[in-house]
C-alpha positions, -999 to 999 in steps of 0.1 A, spaced: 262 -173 702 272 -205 705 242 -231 715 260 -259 732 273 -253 764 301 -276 785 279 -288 808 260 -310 784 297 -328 779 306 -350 812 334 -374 789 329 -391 762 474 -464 567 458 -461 526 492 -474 511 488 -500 488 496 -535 503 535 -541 486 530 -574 487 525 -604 462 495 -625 476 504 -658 489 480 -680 470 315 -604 786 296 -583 763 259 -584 774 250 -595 737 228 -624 721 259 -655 717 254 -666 681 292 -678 685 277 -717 685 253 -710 651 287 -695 634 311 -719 644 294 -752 655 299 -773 688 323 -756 713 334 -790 722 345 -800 687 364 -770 679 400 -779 685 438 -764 678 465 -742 688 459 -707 674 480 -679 677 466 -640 680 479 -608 668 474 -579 685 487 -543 690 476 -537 725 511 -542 739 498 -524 769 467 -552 781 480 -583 762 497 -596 798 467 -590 819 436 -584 803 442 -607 774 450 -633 796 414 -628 810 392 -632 777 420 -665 769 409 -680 801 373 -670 795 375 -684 760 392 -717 764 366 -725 789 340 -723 765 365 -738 734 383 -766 758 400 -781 729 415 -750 719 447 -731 733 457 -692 725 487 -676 725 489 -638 716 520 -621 699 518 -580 707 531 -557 683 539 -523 687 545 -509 648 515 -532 637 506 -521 608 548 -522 600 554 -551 610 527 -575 600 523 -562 563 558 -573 562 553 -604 574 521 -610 552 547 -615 520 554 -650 538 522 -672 549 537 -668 590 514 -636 601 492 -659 635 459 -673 627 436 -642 635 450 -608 629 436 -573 629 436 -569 593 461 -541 587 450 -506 571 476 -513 542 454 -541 528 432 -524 499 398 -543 495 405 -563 464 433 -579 479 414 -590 509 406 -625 497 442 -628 487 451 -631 528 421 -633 548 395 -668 552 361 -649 545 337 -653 572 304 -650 556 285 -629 534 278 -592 534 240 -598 537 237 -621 559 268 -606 588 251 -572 586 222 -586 602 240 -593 632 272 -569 631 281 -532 624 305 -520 598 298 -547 577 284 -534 546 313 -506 544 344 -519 554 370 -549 548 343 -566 525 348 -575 484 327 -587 462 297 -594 488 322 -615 512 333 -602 551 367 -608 555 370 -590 594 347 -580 623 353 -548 643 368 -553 677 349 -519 688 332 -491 669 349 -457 670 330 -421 667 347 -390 653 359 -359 672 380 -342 696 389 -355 732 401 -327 755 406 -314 791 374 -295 804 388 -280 828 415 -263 807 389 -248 783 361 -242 814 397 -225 828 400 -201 801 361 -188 801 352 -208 772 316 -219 780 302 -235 751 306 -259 725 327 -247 692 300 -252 662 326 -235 634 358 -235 630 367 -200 638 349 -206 671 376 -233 674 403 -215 670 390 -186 686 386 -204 717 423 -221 716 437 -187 714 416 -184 746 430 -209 760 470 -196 747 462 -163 763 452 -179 795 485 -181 805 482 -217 821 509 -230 796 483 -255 782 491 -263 747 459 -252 728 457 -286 705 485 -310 704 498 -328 668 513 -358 681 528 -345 650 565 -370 657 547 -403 666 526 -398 632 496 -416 635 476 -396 655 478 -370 626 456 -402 607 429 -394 628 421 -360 615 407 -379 586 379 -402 601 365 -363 603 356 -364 567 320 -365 556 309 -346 595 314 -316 576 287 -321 552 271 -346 567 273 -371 535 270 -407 544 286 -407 505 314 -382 509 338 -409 505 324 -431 471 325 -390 461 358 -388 464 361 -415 435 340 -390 413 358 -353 418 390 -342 406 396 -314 435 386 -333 468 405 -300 486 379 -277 473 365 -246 496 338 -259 517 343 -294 509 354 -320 539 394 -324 531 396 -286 525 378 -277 562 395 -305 578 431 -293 566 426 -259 565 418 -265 602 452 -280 611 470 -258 590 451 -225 610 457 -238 645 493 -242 636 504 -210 618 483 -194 648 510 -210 671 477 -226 691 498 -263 691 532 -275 699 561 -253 699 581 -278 687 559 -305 669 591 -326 662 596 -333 694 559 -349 704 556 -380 723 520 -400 721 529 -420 755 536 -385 772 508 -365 754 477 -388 773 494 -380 806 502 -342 792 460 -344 784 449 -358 818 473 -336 836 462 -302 823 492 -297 804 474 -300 769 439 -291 760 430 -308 728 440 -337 704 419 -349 675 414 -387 683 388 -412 680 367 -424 706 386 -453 716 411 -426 732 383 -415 762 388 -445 784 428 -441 777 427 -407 789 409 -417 817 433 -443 826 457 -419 825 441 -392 846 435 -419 873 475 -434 868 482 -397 872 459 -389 902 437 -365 880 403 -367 880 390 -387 846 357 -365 854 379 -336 833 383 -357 804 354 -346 776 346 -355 742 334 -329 715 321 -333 681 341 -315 653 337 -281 651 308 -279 621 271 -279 623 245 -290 598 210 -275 601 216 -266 636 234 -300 641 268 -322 648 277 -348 630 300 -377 640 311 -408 613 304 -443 635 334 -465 623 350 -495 627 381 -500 645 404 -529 638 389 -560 624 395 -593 633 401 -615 603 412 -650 598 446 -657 580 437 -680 545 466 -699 559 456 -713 588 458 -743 601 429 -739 627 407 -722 609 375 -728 626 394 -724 660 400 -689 648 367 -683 634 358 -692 671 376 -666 686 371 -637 659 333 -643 671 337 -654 702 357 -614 707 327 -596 689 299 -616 709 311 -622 742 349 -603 756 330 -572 763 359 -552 749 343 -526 727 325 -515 762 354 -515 783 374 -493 761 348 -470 751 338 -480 723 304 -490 701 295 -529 702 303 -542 669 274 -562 678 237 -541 664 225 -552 695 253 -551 720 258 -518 745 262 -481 744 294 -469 766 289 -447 788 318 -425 775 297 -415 746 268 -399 770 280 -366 764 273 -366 728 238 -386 735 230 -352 759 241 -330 725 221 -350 700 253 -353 677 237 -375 651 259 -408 640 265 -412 605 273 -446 595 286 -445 561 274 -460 521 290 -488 509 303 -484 475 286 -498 444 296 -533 437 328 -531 417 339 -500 430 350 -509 465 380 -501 459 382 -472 434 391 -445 460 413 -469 473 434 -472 440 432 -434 434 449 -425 467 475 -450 461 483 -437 424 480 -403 436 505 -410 464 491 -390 489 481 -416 516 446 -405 529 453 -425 559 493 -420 566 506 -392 583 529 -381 553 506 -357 534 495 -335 572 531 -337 579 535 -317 554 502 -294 565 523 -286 596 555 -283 585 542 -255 561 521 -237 582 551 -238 607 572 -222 585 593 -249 576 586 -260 539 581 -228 523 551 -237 505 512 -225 511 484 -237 521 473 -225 486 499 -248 468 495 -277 490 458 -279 480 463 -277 442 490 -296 442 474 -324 461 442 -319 434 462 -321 400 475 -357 419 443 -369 423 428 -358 390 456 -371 371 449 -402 391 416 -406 390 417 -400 352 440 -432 352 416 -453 375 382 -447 364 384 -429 330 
């Protein structure tokens, strides 16, 4: 029988860049030692941001809150909604604002190409999470996190408590047993939900990987098989996953027709019971539950459906980082702000998420997997030289690790609307990333 029951859970893109290079948290402050005197850091800097939703009110907060500190400087945010999109197209000119989220396009070696660095590996992960791992090359930082993310599934407790499902999933086929629970119900809740149409939700299936066998390495491995969709490995339980809940008809009828805005209401609501999203989406479905006059209470948080030696695993990752465009002008007034953000706006805790800060706050969000001892896995930086080897495989593989393209094509098979197998998916998408690798690292 399962051993984790409901009641310990109260809530909680890798394309190649196709560009030529242009050549209050309750934290320690360590903003002044990293930038210098507040009162001699001066310019006009200009933000980018893909929170199109807060930028008119709670950005206008931490500007206010900032330019107090930084008098001499002035920030103006531009909000996009297609970030990634849009701001790798604008990175082929040297126009993309002064601090940016560094897009997922950007592979590592490129980093120094578009982005000031702000310090050394050894010395930032003193301070900061993330560091050693991501958007670093060749022992520089080029971005801090604006929150930390854990992995797993965000869903509506009272839909599965509904259906007589009483305890935590620890393997997939008590996963999908207890969608088809929830199917059979008959309250019309959609079992797990794609957000197949919108795309980038399907993304999110992969910051999954290395939970299922709890490898800190799992991804520098990746670099070193040729069949990454191998039984029992992370890709193959991960997809297989999707592919099962949909050819069981346990997610959308029509997965073309999706809608991400709709789907958080849909969630809060009762309408949907599952979505495989990061943890930055608990606060969001709370917000929505609360827009919607539901009670966020029902909004929960669930590691994936795997155990290790009687335990979950979740991968503790960065979200967007903040980096610094080479370009600027105003260079230390951005540095200001990208540290000004980690150490002081408070915004990793208001949406849910880790401090990027080692010291900074635990949300409350993430109680529920505190109460279910899911241990974090924070994971290995590649050797030097090799940052970006898995990386350069995905990209000459063309399979996209982190695009939606490749589970698109998970669904659309398992649907019924491709023709092809799960079977000759997964060998198909291992002879690419052999032949790849072969061409990458020999």
């Amino acid at each position: 029988m399962k051993n984790r029951t409901f009641a310990a859970f109260a809530a909680v893109t890798g394309l190649t860049l196709a560009l030529t290079a242009c050549s209050g948290s309750d934290s320690e402050d360590t903003t002044s030692s990293s930038v210098g005197n507040s009162a001699e850091v001066t310019g006009d800097i200009t933000v980018l941001t893909n929170r199109t939703d807060i930028v008119d009110t709670v950005f206008q907060d931490y500007k206010t809150q900032f330019e107090a500190e930084y008098p001499g400087v002035n920030v103006t945010f531009q909000a996009i909604k297609d970030y990634d999109g849009e701001v790798t197209t604008r990175m082929s000119t040297d126009d993309y604002g002064d601090v940016l989220l560094i897009p997922t396009t950007v592979t590592p070696a490129d980093l120094g190409d578009f982005f000031e660095p702000l310090g050394t590996v050894e010395e930032l992960s003193k301070d900061y999470r993330f560091i050693s791992t991501e958007q670093n090359f060749d022992g520089m930082s080029y971005g801090l996190a604006i929150t930390g993310n854990v992995s797993g599934l965000v869903y509506n407790k009272k839909v599965w408590a509904d259906a007589g499902v009483e305890a935590i999933p620890a393997a997939p086929d008590e996963f999908l047993a207890d969608l088809k629970s929830i199917k059979d119900a008959g309250s019309g809740a959609v079992p797990l939900y794609t957000n197949y149409k919108d795309g980038w939700p399907l993304t999110q299936w992969e910051s999954n990987r290395c939970e299922i066998t709890a490898d800190a390495n799992c991804v520098n491995a990746l670099a070193e098989t040729d069949a990454p969709w191998t039984e029992g490995s992370d890709h193959f339980v991960i997809d297989s996953l999707i592919f099962d809940a949909v050819a069981g008809e346990l997610t959308e009828a029509d997965p073309t027709t999706t809608n991400w805005d709709q789907s958080k209401i849909d969630l809060a609501t009762g309408k949907i019971a599952t979505m495989a999203l990061g943890s930055w989406s608990i606060q969001q479905m709370m917000d929505a539950a609360t827009d919607a006059g539901a009670d966020p209470a029902d909004i929960g948080y669930m590691p994936f459906p795997v155990q290790v030696d009687g335990k979950f695993h979740s991968v503790a990752s960065g979200d967007w980082k903040n980096g610094i465009n080479i370009h600027s002008d105003n260079k230390d007034a951005a540095r200001a702000w990208v540290f000004w953000f980690a150490d002081k706006s408070g915004y990793a805790n208001a949406n849910g998420g880790l401090s990027p800060r080692l010291d900074g706050p635990t949300p409350s969000t993430l109680g529920d997997f505190d109460a279910a001892d899911v241990q974090y896995i924070e994971l290995a930086p590649a050797e030097a030289g090799h940052e970006s080897d898995v990386n350069d495989i995905d990209t000459q593989a063309e399979i996209g690790l982190w695009s939606p393209d490749f589970r698109q094509r998970i669904v659309d098979a398992a649907r019924g609307a491709s023709g092809e197998t799960k079977e000759s998916i997964f060998a198909d998408l291992n002879a690419r990333w052999a032949d790849a690798r072969a061409s990458v690292v020999g």
